[in-house]
ZALUMSE-240391 format. One record per residue (C-alpha): residue number from 1; x, y, z. Coordinates in nm, 2 decimals. Example, Ala and Ser with C-alpha at 12.3 -4.5 7.8 and 13.67 -1.06 7.14 Angstrom:
2
NODE,1,1.23,-0.45,0.78
NODE,2,1.37,-0.11,0.71
% end
This chain:
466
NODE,1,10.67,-0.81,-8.81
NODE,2,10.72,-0.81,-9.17
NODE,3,10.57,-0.65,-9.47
NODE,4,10.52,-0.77,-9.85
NODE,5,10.62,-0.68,-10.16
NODE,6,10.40,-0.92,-10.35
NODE,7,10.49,-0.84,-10.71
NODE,8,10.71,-1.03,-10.97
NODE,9,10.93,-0.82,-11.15
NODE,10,10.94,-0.90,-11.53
NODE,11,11.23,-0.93,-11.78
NODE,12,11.24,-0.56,-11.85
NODE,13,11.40,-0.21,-11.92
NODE,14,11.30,0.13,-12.07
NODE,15,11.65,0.13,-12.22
NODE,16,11.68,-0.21,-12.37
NODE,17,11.82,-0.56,-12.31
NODE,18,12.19,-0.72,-12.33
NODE,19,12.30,-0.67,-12.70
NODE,20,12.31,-1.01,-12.97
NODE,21,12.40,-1.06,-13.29
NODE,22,12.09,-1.02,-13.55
NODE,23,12.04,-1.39,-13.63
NODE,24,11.66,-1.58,-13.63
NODE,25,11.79,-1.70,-13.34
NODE,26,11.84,-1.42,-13.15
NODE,27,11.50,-1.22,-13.30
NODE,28,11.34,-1.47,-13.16
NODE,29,11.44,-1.52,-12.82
NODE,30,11.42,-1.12,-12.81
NODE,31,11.06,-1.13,-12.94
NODE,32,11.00,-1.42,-12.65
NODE,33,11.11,-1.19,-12.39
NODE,34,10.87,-0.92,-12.54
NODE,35,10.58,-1.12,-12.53
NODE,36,10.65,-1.23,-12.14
NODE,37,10.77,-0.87,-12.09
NODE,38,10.39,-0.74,-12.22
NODE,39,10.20,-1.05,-12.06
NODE,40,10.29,-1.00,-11.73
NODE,41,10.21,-0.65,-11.75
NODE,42,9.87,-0.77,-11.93
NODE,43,9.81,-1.03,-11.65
NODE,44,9.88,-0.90,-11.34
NODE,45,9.83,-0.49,-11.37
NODE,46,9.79,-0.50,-10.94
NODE,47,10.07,-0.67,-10.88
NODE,48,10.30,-0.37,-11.00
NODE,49,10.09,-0.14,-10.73
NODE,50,10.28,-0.43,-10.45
NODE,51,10.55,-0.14,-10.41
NODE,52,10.52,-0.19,-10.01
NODE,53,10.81,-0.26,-9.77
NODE,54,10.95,-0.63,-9.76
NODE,55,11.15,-0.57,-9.45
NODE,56,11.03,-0.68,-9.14
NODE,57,10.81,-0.44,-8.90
NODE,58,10.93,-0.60,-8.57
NODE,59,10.86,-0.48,-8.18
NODE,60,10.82,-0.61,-7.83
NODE,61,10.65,-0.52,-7.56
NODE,62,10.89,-0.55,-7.26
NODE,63,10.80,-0.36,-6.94
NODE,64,10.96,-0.03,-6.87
NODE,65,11.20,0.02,-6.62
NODE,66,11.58,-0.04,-6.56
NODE,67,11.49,-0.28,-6.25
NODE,68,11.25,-0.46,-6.49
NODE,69,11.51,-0.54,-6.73
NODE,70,11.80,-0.59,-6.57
NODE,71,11.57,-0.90,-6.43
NODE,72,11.46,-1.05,-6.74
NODE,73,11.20,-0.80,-6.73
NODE,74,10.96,-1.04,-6.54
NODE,75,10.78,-0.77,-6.36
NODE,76,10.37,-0.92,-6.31
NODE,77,10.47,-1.07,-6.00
NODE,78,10.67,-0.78,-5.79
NODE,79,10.53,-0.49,-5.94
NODE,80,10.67,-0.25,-5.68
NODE,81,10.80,0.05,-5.81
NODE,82,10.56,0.29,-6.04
NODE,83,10.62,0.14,-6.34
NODE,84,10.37,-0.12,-6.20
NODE,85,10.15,0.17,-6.38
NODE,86,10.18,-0.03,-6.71
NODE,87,10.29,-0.40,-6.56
NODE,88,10.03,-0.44,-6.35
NODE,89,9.86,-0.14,-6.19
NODE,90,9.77,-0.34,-5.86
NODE,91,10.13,-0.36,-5.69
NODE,92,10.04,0.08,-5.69
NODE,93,9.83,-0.03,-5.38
NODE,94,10.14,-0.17,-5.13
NODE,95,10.32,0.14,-5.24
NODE,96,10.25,0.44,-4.99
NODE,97,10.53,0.69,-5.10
NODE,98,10.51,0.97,-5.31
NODE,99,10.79,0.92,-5.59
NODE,100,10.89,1.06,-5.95
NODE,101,11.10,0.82,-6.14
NODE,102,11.23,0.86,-6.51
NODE,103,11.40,0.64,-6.74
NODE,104,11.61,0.66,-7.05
NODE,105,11.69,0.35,-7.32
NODE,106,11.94,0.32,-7.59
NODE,107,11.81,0.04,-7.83
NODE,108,11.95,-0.09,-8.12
NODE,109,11.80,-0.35,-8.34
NODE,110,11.86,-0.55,-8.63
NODE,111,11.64,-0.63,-8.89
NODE,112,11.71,-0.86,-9.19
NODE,113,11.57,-0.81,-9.56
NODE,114,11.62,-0.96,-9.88
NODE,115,11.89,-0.80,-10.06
NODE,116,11.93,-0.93,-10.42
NODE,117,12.08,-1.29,-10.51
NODE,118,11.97,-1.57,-10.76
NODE,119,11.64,-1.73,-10.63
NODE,120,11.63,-2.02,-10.97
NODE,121,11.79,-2.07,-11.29
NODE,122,12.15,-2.06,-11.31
NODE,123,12.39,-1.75,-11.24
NODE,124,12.50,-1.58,-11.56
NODE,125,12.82,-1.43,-11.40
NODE,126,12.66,-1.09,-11.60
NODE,127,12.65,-0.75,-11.38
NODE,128,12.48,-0.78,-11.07
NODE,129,12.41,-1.16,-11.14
NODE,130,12.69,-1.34,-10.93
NODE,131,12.52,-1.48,-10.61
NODE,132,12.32,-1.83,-10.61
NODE,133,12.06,-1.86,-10.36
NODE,134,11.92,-1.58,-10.20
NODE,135,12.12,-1.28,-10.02
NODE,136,12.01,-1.10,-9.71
NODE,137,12.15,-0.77,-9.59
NODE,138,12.04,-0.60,-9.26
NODE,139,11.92,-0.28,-9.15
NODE,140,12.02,-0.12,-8.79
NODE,141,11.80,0.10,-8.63
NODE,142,11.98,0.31,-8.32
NODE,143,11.71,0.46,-8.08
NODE,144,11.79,0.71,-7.77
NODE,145,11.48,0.79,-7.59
NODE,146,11.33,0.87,-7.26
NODE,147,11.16,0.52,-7.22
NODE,148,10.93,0.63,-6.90
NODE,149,10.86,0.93,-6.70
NODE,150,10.61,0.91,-6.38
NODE,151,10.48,1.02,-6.07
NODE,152,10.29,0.79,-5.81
NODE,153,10.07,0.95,-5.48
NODE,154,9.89,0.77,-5.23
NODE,155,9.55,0.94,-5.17
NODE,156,9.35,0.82,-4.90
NODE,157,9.31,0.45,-4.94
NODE,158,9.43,0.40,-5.32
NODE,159,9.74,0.48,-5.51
NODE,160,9.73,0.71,-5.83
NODE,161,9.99,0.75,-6.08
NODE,162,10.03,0.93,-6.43
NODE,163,10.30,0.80,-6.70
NODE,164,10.46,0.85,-7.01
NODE,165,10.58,0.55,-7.19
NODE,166,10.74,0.48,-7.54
NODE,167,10.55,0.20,-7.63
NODE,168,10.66,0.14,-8.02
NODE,169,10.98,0.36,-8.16
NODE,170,11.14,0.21,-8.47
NODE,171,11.30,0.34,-8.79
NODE,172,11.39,0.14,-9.10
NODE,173,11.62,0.23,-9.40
NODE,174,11.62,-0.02,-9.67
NODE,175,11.73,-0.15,-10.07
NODE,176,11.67,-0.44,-10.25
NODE,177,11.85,-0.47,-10.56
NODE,178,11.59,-0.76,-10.65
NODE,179,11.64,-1.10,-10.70
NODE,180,11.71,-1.29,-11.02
NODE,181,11.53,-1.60,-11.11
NODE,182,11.44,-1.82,-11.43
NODE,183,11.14,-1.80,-11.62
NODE,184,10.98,-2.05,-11.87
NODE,185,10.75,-1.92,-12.17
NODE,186,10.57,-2.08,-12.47
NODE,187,10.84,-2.35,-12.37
NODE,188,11.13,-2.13,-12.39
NODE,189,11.33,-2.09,-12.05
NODE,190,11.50,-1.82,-11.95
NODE,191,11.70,-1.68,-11.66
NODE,192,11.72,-1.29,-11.75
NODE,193,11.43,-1.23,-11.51
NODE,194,11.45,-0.98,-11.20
NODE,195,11.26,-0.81,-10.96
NODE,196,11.27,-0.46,-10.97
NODE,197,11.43,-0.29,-10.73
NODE,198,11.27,-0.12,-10.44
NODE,199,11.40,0.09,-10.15
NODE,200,11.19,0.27,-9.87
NODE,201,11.22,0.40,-9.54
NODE,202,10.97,0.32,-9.26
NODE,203,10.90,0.50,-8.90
NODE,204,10.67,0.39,-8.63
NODE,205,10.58,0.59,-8.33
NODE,206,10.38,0.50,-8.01
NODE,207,10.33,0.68,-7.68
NODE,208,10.12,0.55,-7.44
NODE,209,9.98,0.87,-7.18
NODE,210,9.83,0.69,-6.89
NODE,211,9.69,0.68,-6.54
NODE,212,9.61,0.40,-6.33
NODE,213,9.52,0.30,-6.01
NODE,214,9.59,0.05,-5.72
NODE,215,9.34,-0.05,-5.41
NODE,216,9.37,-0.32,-5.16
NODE,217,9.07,-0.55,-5.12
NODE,218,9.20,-0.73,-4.79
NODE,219,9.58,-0.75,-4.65
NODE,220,9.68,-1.02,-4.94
NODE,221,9.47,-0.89,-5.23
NODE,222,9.50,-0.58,-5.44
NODE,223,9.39,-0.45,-5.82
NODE,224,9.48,-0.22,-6.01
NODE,225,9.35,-0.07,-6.35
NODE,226,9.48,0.19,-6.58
NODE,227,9.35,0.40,-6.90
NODE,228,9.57,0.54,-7.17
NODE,229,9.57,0.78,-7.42
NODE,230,9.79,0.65,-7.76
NODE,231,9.92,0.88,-7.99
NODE,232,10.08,0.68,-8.36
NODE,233,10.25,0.83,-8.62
NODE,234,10.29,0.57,-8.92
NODE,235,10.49,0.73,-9.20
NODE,236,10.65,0.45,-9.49
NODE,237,10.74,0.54,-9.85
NODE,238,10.87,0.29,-10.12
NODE,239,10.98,0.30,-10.45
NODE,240,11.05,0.04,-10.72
NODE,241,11.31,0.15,-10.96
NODE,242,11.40,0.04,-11.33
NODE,243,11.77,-0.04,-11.42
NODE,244,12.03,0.18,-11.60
NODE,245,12.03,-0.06,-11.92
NODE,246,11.89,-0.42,-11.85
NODE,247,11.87,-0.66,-11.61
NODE,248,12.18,-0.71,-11.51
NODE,249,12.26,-0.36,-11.44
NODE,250,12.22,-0.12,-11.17
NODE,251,11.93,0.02,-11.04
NODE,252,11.79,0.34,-11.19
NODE,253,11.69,0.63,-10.97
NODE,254,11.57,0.82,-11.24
NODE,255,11.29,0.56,-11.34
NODE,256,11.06,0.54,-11.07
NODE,257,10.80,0.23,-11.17
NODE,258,10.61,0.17,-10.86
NODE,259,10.57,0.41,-10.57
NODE,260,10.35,0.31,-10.25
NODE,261,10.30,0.52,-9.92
NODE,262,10.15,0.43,-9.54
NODE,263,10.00,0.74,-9.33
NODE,264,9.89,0.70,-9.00
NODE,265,9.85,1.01,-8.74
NODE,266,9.62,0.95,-8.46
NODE,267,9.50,0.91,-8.10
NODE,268,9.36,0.60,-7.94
NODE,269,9.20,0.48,-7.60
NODE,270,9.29,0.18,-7.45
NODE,271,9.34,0.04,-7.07
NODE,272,9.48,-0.25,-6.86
NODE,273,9.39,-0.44,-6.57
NODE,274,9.61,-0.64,-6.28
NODE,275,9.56,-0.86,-5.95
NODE,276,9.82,-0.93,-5.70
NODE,277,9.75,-1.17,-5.39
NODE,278,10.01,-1.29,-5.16
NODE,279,9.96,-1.65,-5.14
NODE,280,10.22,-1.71,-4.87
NODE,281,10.46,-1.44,-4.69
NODE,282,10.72,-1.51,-4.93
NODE,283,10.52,-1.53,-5.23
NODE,284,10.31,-1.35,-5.45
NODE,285,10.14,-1.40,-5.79
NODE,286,10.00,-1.15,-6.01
NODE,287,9.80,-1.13,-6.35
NODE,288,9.72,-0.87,-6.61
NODE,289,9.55,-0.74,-6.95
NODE,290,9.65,-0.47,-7.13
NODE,291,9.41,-0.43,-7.44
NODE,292,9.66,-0.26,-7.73
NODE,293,9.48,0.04,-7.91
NODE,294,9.39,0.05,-8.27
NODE,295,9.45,0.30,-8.56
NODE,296,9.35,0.39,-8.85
NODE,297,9.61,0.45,-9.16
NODE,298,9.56,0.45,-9.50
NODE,299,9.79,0.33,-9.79
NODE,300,9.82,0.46,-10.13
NODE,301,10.00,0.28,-10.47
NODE,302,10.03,0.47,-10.75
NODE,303,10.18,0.23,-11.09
NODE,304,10.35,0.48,-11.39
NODE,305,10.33,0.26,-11.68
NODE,306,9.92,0.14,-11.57
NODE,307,9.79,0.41,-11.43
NODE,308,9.67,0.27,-11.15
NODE,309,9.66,0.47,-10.86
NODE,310,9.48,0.25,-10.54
NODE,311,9.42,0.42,-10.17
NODE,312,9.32,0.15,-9.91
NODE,313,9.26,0.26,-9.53
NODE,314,9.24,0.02,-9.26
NODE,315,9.36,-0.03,-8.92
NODE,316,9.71,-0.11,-8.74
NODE,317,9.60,-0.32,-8.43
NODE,318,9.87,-0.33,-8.16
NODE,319,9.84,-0.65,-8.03
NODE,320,9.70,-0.74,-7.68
NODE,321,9.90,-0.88,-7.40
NODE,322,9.82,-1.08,-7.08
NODE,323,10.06,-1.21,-6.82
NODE,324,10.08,-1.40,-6.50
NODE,325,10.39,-1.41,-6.29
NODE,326,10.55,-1.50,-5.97
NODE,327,10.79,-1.33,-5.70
NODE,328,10.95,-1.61,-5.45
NODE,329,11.18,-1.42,-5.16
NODE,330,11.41,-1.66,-5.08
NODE,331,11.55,-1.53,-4.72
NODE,332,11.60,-1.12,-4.70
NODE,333,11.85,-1.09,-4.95
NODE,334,11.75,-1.29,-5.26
NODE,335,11.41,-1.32,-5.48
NODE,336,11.28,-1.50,-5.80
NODE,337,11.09,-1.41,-6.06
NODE,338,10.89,-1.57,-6.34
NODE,339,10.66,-1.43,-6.59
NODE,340,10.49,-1.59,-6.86
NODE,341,10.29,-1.39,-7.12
NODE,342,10.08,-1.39,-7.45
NODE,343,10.14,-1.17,-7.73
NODE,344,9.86,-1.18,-7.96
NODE,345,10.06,-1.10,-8.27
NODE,346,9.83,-1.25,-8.50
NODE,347,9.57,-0.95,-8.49
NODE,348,9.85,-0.70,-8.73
NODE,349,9.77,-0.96,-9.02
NODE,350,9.39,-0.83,-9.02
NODE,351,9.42,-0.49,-9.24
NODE,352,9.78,-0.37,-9.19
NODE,353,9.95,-0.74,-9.36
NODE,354,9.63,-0.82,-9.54
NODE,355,9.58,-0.48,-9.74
NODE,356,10.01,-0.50,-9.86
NODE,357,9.90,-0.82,-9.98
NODE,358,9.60,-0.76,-10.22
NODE,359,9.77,-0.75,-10.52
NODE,360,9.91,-1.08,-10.54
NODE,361,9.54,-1.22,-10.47
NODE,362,9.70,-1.42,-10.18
NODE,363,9.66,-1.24,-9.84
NODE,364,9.58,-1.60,-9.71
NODE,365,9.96,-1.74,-9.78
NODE,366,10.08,-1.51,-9.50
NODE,367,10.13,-1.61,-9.17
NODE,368,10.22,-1.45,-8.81
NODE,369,10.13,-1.64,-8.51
NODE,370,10.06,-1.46,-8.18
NODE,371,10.34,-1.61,-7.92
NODE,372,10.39,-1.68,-7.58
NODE,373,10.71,-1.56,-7.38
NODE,374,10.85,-1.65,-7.08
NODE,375,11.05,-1.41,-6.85
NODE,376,11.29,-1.49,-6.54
NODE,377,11.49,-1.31,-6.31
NODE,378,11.72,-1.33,-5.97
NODE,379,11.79,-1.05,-5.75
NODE,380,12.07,-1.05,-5.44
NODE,381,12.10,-0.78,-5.23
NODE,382,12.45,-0.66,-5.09
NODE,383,12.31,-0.56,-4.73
NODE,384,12.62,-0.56,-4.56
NODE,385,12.73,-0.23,-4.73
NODE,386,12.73,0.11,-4.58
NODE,387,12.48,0.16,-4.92
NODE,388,12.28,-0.18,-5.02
NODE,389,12.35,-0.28,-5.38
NODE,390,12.14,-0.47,-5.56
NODE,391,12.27,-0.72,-5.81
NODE,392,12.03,-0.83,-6.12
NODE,393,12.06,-1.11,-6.37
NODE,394,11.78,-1.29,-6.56
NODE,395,11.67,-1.42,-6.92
NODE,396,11.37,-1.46,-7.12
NODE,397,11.24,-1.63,-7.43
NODE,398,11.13,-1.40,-7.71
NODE,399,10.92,-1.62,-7.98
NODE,400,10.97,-1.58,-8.37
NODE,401,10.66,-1.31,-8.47
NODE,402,10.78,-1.21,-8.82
NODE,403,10.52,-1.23,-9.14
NODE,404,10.60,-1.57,-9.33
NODE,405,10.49,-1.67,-9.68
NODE,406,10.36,-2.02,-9.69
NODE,407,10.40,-2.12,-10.10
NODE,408,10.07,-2.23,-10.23
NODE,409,10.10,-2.63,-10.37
NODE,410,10.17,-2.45,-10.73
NODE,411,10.48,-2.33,-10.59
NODE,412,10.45,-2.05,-10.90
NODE,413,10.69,-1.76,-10.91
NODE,414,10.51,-1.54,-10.70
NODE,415,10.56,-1.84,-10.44
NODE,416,10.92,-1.85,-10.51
NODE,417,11.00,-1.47,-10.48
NODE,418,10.78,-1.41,-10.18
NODE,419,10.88,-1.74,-10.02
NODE,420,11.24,-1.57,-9.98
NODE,421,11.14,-1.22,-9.91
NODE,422,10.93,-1.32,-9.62
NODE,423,11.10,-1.65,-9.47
NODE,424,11.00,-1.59,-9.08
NODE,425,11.16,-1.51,-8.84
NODE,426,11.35,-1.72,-8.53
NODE,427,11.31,-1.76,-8.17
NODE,428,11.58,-1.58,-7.96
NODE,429,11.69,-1.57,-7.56
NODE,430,11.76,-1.26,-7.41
NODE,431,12.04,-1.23,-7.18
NODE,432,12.00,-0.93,-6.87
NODE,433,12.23,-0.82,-6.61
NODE,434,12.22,-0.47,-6.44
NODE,435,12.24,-0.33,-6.05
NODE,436,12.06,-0.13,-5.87
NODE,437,12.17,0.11,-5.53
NODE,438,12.02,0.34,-5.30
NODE,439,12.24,0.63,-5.28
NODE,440,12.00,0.80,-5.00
NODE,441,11.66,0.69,-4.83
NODE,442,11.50,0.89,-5.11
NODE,443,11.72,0.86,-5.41
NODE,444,11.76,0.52,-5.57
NODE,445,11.94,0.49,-5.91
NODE,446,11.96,0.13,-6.17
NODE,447,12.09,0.02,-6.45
NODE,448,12.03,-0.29,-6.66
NODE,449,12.12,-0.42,-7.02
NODE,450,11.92,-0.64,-7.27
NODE,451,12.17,-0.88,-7.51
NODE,452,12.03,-1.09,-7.78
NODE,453,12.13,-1.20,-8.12
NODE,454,11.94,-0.92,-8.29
NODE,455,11.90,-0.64,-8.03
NODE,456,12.07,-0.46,-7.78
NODE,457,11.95,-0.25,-7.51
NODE,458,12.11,-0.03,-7.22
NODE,459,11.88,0.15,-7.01
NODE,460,11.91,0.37,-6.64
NODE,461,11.66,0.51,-6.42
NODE,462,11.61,0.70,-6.11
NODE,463,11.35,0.72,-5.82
NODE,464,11.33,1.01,-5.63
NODE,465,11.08,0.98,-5.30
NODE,466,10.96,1.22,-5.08
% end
């Protein structure tokens, strides 16, 4: 998901602008650029506060597990291993071992931001002024984490387990030089105009501490529920900088203009619920809802030249989820599985995108739509070997959920500058392949790999039973 930065830089320095001869001419075209320089300061005060991030704040929700993954990570319908915990807690009912199974990820993910670049008017070919069009650079965040540690025990006629899960880890490093664009005054155009510059640094931690539970209701039906204890840690901090001499120059970092922050350290309950019947011996179908939590975090903007100094607080919603899915066994050695689930994206715009966007009065003009993906997976098991292997391959559909500006019919320069900084997203297919072998009837080991366009993902787990 993306962020705004909804303010529109003016044509200005504390040190001064590009030097010209001391005709009428040029006094006047100087004293032009003063009087923009002072309205837009006059006019839009708030807008200067806007120092938040522009980069995108983007996550999924994929299921934990290696055998997930590796299988397109269409899970709903098999749930049978403990990370049904968080899947769909009813497949914990048809398991009747005692197990402890971890997991570790490497993730890495790229994120694209608006760099600098010329967004109207005509390059000048002056300093930092050389690219028409918009230019985006990308940030890459590198995560190693233990992704999910359990331990599932049947008791009596149920099956308990108690999890750890990393639900939300990212960290973004980012610098915008600011865009150049033309400007048109008392009927004077001109094209020294630039968005300040603005840097930041985001992180975003979820864990997700839970227990759930599975019961049979008959020999094909079973349910399952779960309750978790969240913990979030929210810490952003931006700065917009002034240049070294004018416009065209480099930023700054001794003249801090803008400085805006996000704090967020909390705990929050949530819980999810799951079915699974078998609907023919090789076939079964299962549904679930996992409700995200909510937190509170406040944001603070603090403008140098103004004065103002603004703290908001609202709340960062992680979005709920519900999935159905299918596994087909086709034969002993082979099954399929489809999931299809809905990500309700769209409840981050309340507060968390809303608030970032106050300044520019236009909270309205940004979009993120909640999306729907759709998992599959194949599995083959080697049986023939003194050790089965199973071999995993699957893909899945991951739907565009970045922040998007839509231009209001004035098509101002606010439109123009947030138009670019927040253009959306795109869809993208995941690619998964891993394996999976039982190197004794109580120690199982797999390993599977996510590949996309924009993020990679290794991951390996183990299941011991006893």
């Amino acid at each position: 998901m993306r962020c705004v930065s909804a303010r529109r830089a003016c044509p200005s320095s504390r040190r001064g602008s590009v030097a010209r001869p001391r005709t009428w001419s040029a006094i006047h075209h100087t004293l032009i650029a003063l009087v923009v320089w002072a309205c837009c300061v006059w006019v839009d005060p708030l807008a200067q506060a806007q120092a938040t991030a522009q980069i995108p704040l983007q996550f999924d929700f994929l299921n934990p597990g290696a055998r997930s993954l590796a299988m397109g990570s269409a899970f709903v319908g098999a749930a049978d291993d403990a990370t049904a915990a968080f899947a769909n807690p009813a497949g914990l009912a048809r398991l009747n071992t005692r197990q402890v199974s971890a997991e570790g990820r490497v993730r890495r993910v790229e994120t694209p931001f608006l760099q600098g670049g010329r967004i109207s008017g005509s390059v000048t070919g002056v300093g930092l002024d050389t690219i028409s069009g918009p230019s985006y650079s990308t940030d890459v965040d590198r995560r190693v984490s233990p992704a999910f540690l359990s331990v599932m025990v049947p008791v009596a006629s149920v099956t308990v387990a108690a999890y750890r899960h990393d639900a939300v880890g990212i960290e973004n490093t980012f610098f915008s030089n600011g865009v150049f664009s033309r400007a048109t005054f008392s009927g004077t155009t001109d094209d020294r105009n630039r968005e300040s510059p603005l840097g930041g640094t985001r992180t975003v931690d979820i864990a997700d501490y839970g227990a759930a539970m599975g019961a049979r209701l008959g020999e094909r039906v079973s349910v399952g529920g779960g309750l978790s204890l969240y913990t979030f840690r929210l810490n952003a901090d931006f700065t917009r900088y002034g240049f070294v001499s004018d416009v065209f120059s480099p930023a700054d970092p001794r003249i801090i203009v803008a400085t805006a922050t996000q704090r967020g350290d909390g705990v929050a309950v949530s819980g999810n619920l799951g079915a699974l019947v078998q609907v023919h011996p090789n076939v079964k179908v299962g549904a679930q809802f996992r409700r995200g939590p909510r937190f509170e975090f406040t944001q603070h903007d603090v403008v140098r030249s103004t004065g103002i100094d603004l703290t908001r607080s609202g709340h960062f919603k992680v979005p709920d989820v519900a999935s159905v899915g299918l596994e087909w066994r086709v034969g002993s050695a082979t099954r399929i599985l489809a999931d299809y689930a809905h990500v309700r994206y769209a409840q981050l715009k309340r507060d968390f995108i809303d608030i970032q966007a106050l300044s520019s009065g236009r909270p309205d003009q940004l979009r993120i739509d909640s999306g729907s993906e759709v998992h599959g997976g194949l599995e083959y098991v080697l049986s023939t070997l003194a050790r089965p292997l199973a071999l995993r391959g699957g893909a899945w559909f991951d739907p565009d959920h970045a922040v998007r500006y839509v231009p209001t019919p004035a098509n101002d320069p606010i439109d123009q500058v947030l138009r670019v900084t927040l253009p959306g997203g795109e869809n993208l297919v995941h690619y998964t392949f891993g394996a999976g072998i039982a190197l004794t009837d109580r120690l199982e080991l797999n390993a599977g790999a996510d590949l996309s366009k924009r993020t990679t993902a290794v991951t390996a787990s183990g299941v011991l039973r006893f």
